[in-house]
C-alpha positions in Angstrom: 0.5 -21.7 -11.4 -1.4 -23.5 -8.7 -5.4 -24.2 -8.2 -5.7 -23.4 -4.9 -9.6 -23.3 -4.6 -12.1 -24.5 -7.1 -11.7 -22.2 -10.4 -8.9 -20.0 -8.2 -5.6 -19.8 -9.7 -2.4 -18.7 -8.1 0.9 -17.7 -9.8 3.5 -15.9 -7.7 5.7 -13.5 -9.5 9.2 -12.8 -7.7 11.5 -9.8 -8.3 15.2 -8.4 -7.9 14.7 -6.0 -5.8 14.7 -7.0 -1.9 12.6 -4.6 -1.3 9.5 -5.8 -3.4 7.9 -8.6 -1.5 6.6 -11.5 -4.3 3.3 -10.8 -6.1 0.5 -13.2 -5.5 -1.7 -13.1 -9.0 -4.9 -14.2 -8.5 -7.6 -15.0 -11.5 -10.9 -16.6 -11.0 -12.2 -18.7 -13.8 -15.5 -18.4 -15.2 -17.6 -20.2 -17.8 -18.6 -16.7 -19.5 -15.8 -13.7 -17.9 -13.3 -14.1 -15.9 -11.5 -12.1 -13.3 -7.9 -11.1 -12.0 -7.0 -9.2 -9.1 -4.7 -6.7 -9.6 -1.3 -6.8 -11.5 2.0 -6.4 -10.8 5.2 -3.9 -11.1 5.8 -2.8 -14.5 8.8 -5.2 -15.1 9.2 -7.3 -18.2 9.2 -10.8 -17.1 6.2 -9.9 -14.7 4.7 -9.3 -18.0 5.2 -12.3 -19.1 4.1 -14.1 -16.4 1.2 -12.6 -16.0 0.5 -13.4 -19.9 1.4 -16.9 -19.8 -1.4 -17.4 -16.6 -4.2 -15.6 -18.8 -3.0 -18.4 -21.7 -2.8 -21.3 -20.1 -6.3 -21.0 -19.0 -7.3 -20.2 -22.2 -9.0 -16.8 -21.4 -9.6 -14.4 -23.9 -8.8 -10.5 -22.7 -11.5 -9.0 -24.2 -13.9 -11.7 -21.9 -11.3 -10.8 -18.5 -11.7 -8.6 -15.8 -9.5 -6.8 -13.7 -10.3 -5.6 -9.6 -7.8 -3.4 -8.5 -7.6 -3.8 -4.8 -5.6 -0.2 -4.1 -3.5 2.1 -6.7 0.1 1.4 -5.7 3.1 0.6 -8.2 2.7 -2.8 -7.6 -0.7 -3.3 -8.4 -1.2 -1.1 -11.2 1.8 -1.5 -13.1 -0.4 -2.7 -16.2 -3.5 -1.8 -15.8 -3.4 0.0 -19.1 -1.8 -2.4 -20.9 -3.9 -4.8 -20.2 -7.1 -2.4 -21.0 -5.3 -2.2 -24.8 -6.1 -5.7 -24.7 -9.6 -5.3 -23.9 -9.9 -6.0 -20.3 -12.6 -4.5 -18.3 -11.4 -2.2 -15.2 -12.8 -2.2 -11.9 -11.6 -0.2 -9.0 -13.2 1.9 -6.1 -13.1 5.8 -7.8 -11.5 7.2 -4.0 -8.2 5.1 -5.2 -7.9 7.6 -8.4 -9.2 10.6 -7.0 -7.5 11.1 -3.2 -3.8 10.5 -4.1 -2.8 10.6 -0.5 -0.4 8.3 0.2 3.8 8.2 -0.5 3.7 6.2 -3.5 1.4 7.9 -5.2 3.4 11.2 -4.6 5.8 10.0 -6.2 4.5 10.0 -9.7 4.9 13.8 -9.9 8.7 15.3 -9.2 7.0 18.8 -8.5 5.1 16.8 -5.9 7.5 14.5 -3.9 9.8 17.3 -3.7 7.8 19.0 -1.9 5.2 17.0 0.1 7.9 14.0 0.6 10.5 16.1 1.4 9.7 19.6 2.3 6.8 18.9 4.5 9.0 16.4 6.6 12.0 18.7 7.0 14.1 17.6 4.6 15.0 21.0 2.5 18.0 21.9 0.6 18.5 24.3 3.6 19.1 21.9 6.5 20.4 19.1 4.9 21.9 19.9 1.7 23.9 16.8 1.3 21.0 14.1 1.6 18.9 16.5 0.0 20.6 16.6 -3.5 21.0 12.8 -3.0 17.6 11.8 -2.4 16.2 13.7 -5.5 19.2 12.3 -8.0 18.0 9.1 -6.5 14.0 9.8 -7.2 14.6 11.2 -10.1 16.7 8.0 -11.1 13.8 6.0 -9.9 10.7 8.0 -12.1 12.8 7.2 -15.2 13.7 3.5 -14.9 9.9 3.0 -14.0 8.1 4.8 -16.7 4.7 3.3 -15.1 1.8 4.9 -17.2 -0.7 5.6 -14.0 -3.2 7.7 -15.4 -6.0 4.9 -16.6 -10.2 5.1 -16.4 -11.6 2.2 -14.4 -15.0 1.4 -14.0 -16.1 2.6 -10.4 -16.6 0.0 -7.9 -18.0 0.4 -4.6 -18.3 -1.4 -0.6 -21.5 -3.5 -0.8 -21.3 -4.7 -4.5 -20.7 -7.9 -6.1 -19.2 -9.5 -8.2 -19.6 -12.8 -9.6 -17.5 -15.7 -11.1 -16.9 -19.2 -11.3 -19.0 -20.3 -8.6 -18.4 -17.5 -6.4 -20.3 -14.5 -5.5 -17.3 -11.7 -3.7 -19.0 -8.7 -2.7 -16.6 -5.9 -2.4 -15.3 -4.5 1.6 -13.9 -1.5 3.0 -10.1 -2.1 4.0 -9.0 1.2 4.0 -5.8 1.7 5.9 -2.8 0.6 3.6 -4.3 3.4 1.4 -7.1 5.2 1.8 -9.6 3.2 -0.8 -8.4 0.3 -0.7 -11.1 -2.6 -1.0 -11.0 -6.5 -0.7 -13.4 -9.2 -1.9 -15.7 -11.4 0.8 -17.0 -14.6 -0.5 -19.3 -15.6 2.5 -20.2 -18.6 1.5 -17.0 -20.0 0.9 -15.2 -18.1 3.9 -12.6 -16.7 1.4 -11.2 -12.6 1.8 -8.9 -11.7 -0.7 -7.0 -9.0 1.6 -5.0 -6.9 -1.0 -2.5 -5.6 1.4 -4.0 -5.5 4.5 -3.0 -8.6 5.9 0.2 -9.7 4.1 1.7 -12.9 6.6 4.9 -11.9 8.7 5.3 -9.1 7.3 3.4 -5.2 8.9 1.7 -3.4 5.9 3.0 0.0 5.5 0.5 2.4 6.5 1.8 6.3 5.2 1.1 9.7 4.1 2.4 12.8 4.1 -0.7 14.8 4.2 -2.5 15.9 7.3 -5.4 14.9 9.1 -6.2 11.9 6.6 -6.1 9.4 10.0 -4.8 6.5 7.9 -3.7 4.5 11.4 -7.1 5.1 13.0 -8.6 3.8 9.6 -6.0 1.0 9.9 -6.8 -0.2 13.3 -10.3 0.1 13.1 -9.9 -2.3 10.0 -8.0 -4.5 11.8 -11.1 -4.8 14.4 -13.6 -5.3 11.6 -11.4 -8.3 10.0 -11.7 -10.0 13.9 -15.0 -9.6 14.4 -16.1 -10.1 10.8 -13.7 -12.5 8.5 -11.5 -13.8 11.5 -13.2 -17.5 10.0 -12.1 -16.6 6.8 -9.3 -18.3 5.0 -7.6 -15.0 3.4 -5.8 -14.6 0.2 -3.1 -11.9 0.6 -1.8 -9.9 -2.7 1.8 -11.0 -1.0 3.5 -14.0 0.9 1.4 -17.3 1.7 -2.0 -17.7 2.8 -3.4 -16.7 5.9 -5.6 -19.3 7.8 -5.7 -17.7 11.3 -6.7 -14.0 10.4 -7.1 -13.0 14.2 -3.7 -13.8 14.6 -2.3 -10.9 12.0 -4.6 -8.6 12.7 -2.9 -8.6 16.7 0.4 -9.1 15.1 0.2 -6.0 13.3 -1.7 -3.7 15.7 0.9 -4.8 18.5 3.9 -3.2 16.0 2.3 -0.1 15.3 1.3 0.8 18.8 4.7 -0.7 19.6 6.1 1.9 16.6 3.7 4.8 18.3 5.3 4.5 21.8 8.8 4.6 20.4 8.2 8.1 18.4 6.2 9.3 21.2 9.2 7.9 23.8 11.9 10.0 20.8 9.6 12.8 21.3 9.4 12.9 25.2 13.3 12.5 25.5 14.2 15.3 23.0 11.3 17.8 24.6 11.9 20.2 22.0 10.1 20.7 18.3 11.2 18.1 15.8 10.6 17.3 12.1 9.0 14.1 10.7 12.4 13.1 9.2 14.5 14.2 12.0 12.2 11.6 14.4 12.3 8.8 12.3 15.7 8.8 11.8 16.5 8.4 15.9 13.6 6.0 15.9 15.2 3.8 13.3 19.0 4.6 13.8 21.1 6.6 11.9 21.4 4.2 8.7 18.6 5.3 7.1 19.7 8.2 6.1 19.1 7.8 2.5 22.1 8.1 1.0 22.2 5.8 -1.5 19.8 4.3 -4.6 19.4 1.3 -2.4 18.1 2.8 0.5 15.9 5.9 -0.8 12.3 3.9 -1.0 13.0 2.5 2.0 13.9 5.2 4.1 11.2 7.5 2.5 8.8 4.8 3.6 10.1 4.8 7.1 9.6 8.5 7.2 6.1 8.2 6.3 5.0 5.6 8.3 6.5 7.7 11.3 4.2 10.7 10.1 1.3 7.8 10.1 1.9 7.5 13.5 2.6 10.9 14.7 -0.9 11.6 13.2 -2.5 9.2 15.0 -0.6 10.3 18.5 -1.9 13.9 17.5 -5.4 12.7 16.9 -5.6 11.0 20.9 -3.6 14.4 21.8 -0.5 12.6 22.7 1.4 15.0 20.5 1.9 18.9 19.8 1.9 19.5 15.7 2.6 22.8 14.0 3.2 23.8 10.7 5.9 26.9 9.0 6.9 27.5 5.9 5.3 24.0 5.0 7.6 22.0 7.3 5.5 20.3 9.9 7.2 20.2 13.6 5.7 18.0 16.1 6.6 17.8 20.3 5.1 15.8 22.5 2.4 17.1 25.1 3.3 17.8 27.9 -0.3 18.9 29.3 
């Protein structure tokens, strides 16, 4: 655990998995209450780790609380545990109430069968092989987890604040990564704790399986608002190192989804002919995600998604042709 501003406390929990980037837990230390943002996946030793940074700043639970920057695994992992202990909740109410995005789908098998699967054109039907596989693997996946999601926060909104140790944060709009996700400005200071908006070299997954949501478009235009309004902030990330030089991320990662856009769009113009979600991201992303195996089943369902994320947009600026039957969505590019 690090002090890396005045009363701000880092402690960076890693994990197994390649796939899960490190955690950055945050808690601001107050004379009175206290506050951490967010928690971590529901592993053991993140448990602990987590635990040992409350105690050795000598913070009681019941005088914590707890900002939950956006409702993914990773984030929420123990909310509820910790609200056993007494902590106080925080979190904008859109995170619990629009479940929209991948992750979230996958808390209900009913659910990710169909709108992570189905929707994208991977049925039984057509593709009975990676079919069966991916569900034993989901399936695998729900039960090693055992993440207890449902929780009551107290509703948080853009425009309030919240105050501790020296710092008043009011809470901002950084919808994108998810479609509620919000972030704490401390003006003064020039600090942004970013959640997963801007996470250093590394593209934030934007994805969904559900239509017109416009996650992208909310993603970009968030990337415009960080420029012209925190781009002399220093930011604190939920993953990987701090960010000094904001405006450089925010081109970074608009560049690779425009980038990502032109290359579906490119599939798209090449194959002139109707195409599912899945069908596209695999030829945009090679044949090797093909989900197969346990290793690769997150993954590649994320790479389908974020494909979707950008079809949507392309069908949005009318770049692309969308149709739906039997609740598989078919896209083609438009010709006119």
């Amino acid at each position: 655990m690090k002090e890396i501003f005045p009363n701000i406390f880092r402690k960076i929990v890693e994990f197994e998995d390649k796939h899960a980037l490190p955690r950055n837990l945050y808690i601001i230390k107050g004379k009175d209450r206290s506050l951490m943002i967010d928690t971590t996946y529901r592993y053991e030793h993140a448990w602990i780790e987590m635990n040992r940074m409350v105690q050795e700043l000598s913070i009681d639970y019941k005088k914590l609380d707890l900002f939950i920057t956006h409702n993914h695994p990773d984030h929420v992992g123990y909310v509820y545990d910790l609200q056993q202990l007494g902590v106080q909740v925080y979190m904008n109410p859109v995170e619990a109430e629009l479940k929209t995005d991948i992750l979230q789908c996958y808390l209900s098998k009913d659910t990710y069968e169909y709108v992570n699967l189905h929707s994208m054109g991977l049925t039984k039907e057509r593709y009975p092989e990676d079919y069966d596989e991916i569900v034993m693997n989901l399936s695998r996946k729900l039960v090693e987890r055992e993440e207890p999601y449902t929780f009551k926060c107290n509703p948080i909104y853009p425009g309030d604040t919240l105050s501790y140790g020296g710092y008043d944060f009011t809470v901002v709009n950084l919808s994108g990564h998810t479609i509620g996700q919000c972030g704490l400005y401390e003006e003064k200071k020039k600090l942004l704790f970013s959640g997963d908006q801007l996470v250093l070299d590394t593209v934030p997954i934007v994805m969904s399986q559900k239509r017109n949501l416009h996650l992208l478009a909310m993603y970009f235009q968030s990337m415009e608002e960080i420029n012209d309004l925190y781009r002399d902030c220093t930011v604190l990330p939920c993953h990987n190192e701090i960010i000094y030089e904001p405006a450089l991320e925010t081109k970074r990662i608009t560049e690779s989804y425009l980038a990502q856009c032109q290359a579906t769009y490119d599939v798209l113009k090449e194959t002139d002919e109707w195409m599912v979600t899945r069908d596209i991201g695999v030829k945009v992303f090679g044949g090797r995600y093909m989900a197969r195996n346990y290793d690769k089943v997150t993954f590649c369902t994320h790479i389908w998604s974020k494909t979707f994320a950008c079809l949507e947009y392309m069908y949005d600026l009318g770049n692309v042709q969308r149709i739906e039957e039997d609740g598989i969505i078919y896209w083609r590019w438009n010709k006119e």
